[in-house]
N, C-alpha and C positions, 0 to 999 in steps of 0.2 A: 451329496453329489450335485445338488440340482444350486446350494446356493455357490458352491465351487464352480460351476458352469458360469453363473449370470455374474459372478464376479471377473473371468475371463475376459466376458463377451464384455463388461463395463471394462477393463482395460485396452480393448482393444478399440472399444469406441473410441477412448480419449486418447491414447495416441495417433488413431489415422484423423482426430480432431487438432491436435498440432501441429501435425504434417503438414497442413494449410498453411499456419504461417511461416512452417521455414521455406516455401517456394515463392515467395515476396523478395523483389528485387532491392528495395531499399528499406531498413528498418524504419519503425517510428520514430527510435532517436534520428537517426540523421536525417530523415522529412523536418523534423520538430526543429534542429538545430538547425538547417540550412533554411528556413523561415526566419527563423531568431524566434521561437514562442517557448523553445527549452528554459531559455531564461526566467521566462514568465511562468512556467510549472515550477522552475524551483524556488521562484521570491514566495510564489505561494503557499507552497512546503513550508519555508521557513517562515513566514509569517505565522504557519497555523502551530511551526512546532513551538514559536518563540512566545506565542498566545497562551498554547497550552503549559508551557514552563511555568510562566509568569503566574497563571490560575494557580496551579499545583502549589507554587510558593507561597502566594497571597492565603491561600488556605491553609498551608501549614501554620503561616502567625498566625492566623485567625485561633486556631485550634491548641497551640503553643499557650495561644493571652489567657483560654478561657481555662486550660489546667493548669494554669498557675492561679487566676483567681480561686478555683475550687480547693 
């Protein structure tokens, strides 16, 4: 009964912790995009996913060369 309670009471924390931000007049997108810095989160996304691609490949040759020499 008592961890059925404290899970309750943990749910209702986090939604009157939400509730906060839907009474916000303008989202973070559209602060972000009427700045112009939207642009600048997503060159960086894609910098890190194009980063991360690149590692992930470069490591499969790597890994590829050395079971074929064995």
């Amino acid at each position: 009964m008592n961890k059925i309670i404290r899970r309750l009471l943990f749910m209702i924390c986090c939604l009157c912790s939400t509730m906060v931000l839907f009474a916000q007049n303008q989202t973070t997108e559209e602060v972000m995009r009427s700045n112009g810095k939207i642009y600048v989160v997503v060159a960086v996304c894609l910098t890190i996913l194009t980063g991360l691609f690149l590692y992930v490949f470069l490591v499969d040759r790597k890994i590829s060369k050395i079971e074929k020499d064995n």
